[in-house]
C-alpha positions as a Python dict, from the first residue, in 0.01 Angstrom:
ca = {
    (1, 'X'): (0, 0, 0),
    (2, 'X'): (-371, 13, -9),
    (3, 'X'): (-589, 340, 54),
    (4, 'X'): (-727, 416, 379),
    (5, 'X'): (-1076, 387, 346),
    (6, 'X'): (-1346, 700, 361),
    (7, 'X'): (-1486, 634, 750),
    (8, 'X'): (-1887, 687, 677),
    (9, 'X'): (-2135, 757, 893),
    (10, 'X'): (-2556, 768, 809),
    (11, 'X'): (-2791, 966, 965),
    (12, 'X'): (-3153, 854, 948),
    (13, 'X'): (-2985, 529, 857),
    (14, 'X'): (-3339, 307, 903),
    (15, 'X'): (-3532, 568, 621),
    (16, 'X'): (-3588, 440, 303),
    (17, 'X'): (-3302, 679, 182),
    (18, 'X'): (-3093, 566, 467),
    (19, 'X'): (-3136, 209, 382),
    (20, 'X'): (-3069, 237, 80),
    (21, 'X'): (-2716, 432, 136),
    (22, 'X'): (-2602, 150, 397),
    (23, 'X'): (-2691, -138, 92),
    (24, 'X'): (-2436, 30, -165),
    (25, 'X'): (-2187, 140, 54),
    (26, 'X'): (-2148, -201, 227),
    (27, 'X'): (-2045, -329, -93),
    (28, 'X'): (-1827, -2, -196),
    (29, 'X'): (-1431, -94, -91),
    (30, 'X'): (-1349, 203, -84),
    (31, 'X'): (-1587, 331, 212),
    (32, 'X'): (-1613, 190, 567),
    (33, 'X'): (-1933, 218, 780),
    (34, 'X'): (-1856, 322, 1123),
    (35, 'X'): (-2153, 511, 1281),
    (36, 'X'): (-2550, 487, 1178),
    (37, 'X'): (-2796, 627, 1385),
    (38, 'X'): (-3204, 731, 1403),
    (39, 'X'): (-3423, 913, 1634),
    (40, 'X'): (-3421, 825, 2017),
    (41, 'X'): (-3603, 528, 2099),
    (42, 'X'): (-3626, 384, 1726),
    (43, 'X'): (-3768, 15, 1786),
    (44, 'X'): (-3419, -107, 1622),
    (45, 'X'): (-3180, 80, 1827),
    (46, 'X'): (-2893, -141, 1962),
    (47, 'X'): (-2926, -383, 1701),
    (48, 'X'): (-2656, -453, 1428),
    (49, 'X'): (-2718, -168, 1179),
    (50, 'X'): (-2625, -342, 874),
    (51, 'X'): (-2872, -645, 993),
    (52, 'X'): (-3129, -351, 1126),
    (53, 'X'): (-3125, -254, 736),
    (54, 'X'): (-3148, -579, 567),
    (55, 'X'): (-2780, -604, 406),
    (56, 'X'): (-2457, -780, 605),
    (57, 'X'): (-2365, -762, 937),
    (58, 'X'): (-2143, -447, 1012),
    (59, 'X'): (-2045, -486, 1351),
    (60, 'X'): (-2181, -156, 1438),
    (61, 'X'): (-2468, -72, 1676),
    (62, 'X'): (-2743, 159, 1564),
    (63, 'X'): (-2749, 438, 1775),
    (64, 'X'): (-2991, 698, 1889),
    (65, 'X'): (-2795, 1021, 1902),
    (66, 'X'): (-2501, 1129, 1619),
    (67, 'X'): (-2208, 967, 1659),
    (68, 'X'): (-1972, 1174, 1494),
    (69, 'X'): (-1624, 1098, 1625),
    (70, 'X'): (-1412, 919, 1428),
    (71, 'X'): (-1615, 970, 1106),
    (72, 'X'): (-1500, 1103, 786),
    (73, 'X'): (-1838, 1250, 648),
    (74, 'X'): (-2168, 1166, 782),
    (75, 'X'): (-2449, 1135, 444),
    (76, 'X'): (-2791, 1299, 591),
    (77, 'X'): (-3108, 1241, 368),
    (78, 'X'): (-3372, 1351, 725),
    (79, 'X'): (-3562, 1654, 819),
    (80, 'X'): (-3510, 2044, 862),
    (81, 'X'): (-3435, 1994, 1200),
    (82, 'X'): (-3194, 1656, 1223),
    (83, 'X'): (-3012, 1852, 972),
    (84, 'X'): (-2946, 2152, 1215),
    (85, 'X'): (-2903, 1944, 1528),
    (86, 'X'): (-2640, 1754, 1261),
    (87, 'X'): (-2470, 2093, 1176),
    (88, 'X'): (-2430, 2200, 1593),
    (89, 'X'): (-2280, 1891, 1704),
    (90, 'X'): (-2035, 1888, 1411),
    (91, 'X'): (-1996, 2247, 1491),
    (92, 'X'): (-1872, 2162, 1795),
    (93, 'X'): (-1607, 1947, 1696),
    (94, 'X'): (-1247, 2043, 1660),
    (95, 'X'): (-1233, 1783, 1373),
    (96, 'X'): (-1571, 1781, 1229),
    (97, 'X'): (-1693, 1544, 966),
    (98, 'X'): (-1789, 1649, 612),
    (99, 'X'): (-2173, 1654, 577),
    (100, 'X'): (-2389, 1530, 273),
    (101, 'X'): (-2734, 1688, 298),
    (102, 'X'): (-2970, 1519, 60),
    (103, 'X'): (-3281, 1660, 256),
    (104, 'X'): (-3507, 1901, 103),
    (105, 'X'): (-3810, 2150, 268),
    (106, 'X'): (-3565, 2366, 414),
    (107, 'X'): (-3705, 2755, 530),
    (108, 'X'): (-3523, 3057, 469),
    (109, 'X'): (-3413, 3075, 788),
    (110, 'X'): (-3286, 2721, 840),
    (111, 'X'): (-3088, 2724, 534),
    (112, 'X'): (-2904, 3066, 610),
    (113, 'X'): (-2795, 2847, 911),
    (114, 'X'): (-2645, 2618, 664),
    (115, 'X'): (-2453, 2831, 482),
    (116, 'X'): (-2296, 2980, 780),
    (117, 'X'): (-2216, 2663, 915),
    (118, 'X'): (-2007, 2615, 568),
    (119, 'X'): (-1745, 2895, 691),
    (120, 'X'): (-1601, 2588, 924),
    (121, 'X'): (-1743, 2294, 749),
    (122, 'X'): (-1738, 2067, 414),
    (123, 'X'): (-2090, 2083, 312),
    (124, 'X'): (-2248, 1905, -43),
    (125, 'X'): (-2623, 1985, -19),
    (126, 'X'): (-2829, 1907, -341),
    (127, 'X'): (-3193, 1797, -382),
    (128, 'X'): (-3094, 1528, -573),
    (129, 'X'): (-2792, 1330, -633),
    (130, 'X'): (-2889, 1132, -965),
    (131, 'X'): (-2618, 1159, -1205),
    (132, 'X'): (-2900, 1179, -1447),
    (133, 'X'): (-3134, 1446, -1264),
    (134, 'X'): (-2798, 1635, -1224),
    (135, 'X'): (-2738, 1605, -1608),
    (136, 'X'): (-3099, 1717, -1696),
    (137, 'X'): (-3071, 2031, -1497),
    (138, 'X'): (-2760, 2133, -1719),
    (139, 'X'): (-2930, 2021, -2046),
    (140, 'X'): (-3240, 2240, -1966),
    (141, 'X'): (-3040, 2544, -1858),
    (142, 'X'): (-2911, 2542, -2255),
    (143, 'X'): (-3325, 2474, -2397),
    (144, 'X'): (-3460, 2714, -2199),
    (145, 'X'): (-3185, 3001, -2281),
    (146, 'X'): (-3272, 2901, -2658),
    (147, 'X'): (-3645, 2842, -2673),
    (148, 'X'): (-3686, 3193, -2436),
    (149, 'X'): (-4062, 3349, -2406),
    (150, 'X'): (-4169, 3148, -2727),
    (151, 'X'): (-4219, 2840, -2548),
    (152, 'X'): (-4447, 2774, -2218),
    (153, 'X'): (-4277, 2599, -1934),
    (154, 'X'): (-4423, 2392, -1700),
    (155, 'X'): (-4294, 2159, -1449),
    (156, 'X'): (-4442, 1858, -1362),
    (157, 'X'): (-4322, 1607, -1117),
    (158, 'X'): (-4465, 1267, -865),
    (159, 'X'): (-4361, 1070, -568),
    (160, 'X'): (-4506, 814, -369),
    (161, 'X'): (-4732, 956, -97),
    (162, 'X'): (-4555, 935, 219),
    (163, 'X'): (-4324, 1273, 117),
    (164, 'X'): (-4417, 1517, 325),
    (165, 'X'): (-4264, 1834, 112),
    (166, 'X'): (-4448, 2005, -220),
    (167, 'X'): (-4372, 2058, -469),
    (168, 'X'): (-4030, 1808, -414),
    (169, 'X'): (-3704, 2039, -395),
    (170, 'X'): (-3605, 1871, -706),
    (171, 'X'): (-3895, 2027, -863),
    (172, 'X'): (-3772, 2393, -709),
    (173, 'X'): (-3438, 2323, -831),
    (174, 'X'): (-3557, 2239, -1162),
    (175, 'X'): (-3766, 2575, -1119),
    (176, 'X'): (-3537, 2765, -1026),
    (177, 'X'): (-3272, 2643, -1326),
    (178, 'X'): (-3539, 2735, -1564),
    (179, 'X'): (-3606, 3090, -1420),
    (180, 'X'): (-3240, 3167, -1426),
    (181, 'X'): (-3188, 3101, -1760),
    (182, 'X'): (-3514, 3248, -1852),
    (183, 'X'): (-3396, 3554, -1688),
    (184, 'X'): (-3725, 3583, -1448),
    (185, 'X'): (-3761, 3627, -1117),
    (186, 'X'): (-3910, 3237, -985),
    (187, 'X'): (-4089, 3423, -670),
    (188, 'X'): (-4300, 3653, -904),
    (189, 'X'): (-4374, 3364, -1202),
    (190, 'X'): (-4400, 3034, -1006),
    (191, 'X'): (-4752, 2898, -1037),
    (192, 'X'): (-4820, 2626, -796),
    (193, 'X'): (-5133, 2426, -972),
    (194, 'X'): (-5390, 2675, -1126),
    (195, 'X'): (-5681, 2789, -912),
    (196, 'X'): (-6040, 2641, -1056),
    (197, 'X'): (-6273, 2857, -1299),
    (198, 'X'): (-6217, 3127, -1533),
    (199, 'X'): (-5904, 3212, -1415),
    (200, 'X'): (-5773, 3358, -1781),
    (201, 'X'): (-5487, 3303, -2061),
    (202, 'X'): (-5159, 3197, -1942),
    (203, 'X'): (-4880, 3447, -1932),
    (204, 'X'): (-4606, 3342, -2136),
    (205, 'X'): (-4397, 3457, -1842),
    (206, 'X'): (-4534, 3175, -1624),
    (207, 'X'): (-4334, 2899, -1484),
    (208, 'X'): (-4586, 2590, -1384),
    (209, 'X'): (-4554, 2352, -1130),
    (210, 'X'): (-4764, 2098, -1092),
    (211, 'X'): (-4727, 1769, -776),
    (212, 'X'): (-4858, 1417, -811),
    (213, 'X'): (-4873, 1223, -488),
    (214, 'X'): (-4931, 812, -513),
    (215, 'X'): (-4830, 485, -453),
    (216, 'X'): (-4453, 396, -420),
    (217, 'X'): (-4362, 675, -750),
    (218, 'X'): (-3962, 672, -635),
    (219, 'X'): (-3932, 1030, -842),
    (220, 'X'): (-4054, 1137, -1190),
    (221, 'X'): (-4017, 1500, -1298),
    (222, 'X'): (-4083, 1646, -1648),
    (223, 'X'): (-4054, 1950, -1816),
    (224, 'X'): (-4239, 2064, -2069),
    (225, 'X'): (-4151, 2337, -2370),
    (226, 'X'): (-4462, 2403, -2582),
    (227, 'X'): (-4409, 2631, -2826),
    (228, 'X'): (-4614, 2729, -3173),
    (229, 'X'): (-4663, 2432, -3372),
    (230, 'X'): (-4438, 2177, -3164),
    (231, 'X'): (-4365, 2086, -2784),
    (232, 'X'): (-4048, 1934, -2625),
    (233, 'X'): (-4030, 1718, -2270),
    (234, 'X'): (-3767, 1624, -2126),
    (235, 'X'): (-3787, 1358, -1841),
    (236, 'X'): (-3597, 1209, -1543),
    (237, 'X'): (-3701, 884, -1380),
    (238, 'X'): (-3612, 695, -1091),
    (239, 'X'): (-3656, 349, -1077),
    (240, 'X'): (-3518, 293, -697),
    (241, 'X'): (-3333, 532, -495),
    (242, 'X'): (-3013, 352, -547),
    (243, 'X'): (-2883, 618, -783),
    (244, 'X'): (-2962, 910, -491),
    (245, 'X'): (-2728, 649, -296),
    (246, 'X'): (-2451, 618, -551),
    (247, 'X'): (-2504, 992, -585),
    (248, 'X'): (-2457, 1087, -281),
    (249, 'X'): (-2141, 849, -199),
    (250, 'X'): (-1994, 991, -490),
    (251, 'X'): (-2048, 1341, -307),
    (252, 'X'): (-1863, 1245, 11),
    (253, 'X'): (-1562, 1053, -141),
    (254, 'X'): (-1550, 1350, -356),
    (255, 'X'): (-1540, 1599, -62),
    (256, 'X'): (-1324, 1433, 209),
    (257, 'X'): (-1061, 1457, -122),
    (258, 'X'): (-909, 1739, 33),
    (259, 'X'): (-1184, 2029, 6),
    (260, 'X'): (-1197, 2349, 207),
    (261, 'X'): (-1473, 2439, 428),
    (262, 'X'): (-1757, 2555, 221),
    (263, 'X'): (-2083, 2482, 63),
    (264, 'X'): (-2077, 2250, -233),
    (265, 'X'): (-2263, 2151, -530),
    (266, 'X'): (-2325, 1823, -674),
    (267, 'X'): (-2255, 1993, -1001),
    (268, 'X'): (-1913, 2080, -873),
    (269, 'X'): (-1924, 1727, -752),
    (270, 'X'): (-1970, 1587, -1124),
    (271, 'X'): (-1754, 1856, -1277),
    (272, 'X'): (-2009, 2059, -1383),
    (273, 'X'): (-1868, 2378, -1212),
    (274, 'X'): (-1550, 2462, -1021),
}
């Protein structure tokens, strides 16, 4: 007898993210698109969302509100605010969908609204769901714990220059890796850039971060260790966001596999942590 498939929905489904979600899954067997929708009045709206996006027919409309009965988990790469208005209406749901946030920029206060949405719901949020960024973050946890205050650390990353958010939260995750194992506190050592002039030596307790804007850059972040005599990068590239796609598909068929409400990591996700 063959598995029921994973009922998906995609919010912000005519992005460049969202796009890019409805190409793989259409072609994943073991997922069926049932809902995709974007922000009232979208010039597509009505039209067949799989067309809408450039792949195969789905049968489906593109809608202009969520459309979250029915659904399994709804993937969600928008803004701040979708997000939220997301998390309410699946609050209000006796059933609610699992969510996969790939969205980053999030304030304090927006994100405490997260996690206490996770006390009722299935929640993966990561700013990024490369297998490969994912990877990096655990393999620099283990240099930085070794290389210590010996070696500067600085943080470099660029994206094309229609993201609104900097430095990208990939770049604060990376961060904010580093600091832990570093044993610092990120809010007291993060440098954003370096002011002009004299501005002095570097502290050896500094963690850099440093945003390039330009062109159609899909995501390129580097760390560097320099340390006496010798320096060490170590570098994650994206060559199209269909690995953020796979990613995050991976996420919700991982997810609707029987979890508990609660907020999830893709590290948990890849096995990384239970």
């Amino acid at each position: 007898m063959a598995k029921e498939r994973i009922r998906i929905a995609v919010a912000g489904a005519m992005g460049r993210m969202g796009r890019a979600i409805l190409a793989v899954a259409a072609q994943d067997p073991r997922v069926a698109i049932v809902a995709g929708w974007e922000r009232p009045g979208h010039a597509l709206q009505g039209q067949d969302l799989g067309v809408a996006a450039g792949v195969q027919a789905l049968g489906v409309p593109l809608a202009g509100v969520p459309q979250l009965a029915g659904v399994d988990v709804v993937i969600d790469f928008t803004s701040p605010a979708a997000t939220l208005g997301l998390v309410t209406a699946a609050l209000k749901l006796k059933q609610p969908p699992a969510l996969v946030i790939g969205g980053t920029g999030f304030e304090p206060a927006q994100m405490a609204k997260v996690k206490a949405a996770s006390k009722r719901l299935r929640i993966v949020l990561s700013s990024n769901y490369s297998v490969g960024m994912n990877l990096l973050w655990q393999a620099l946890s283990m240099v930085a714990a070794v290389t210590g205050e010996d070696y500067d650390v600085e943080v470099i990353e660029a994206h094309h220059h229609f993201k609104k958010d900097s430095p990208s939260g990939t770049a604060m995750t990376t961060a904010e890796v580093l600091a832990k194992a570093l044993g610092r506190d990120l809010a007291k050592w993060a440098r954003y850039g370096r002011p002009q002039g004299n501005i002095g030596p570097r502290d050896k307790r500094e963690i850099g971060l440093h945003t390039v804007r330009g062109g159609d850059i899909v995501g390129d972040h580097t760390v560097l260790f320099a340390g006496p005599g010798e320096r060490l990068e170590l570098k994650h590239q994206a060559h199209s966001r269909e690995n953020f796609a796979r990613g995050s598909l991976r996420a919700g068929l991982w997810v609707t596999g029987g979890r508990k409400p609660g907020l999830y990591s893709m590290a948990q996700v890849l096995g990384f942590q239970k």
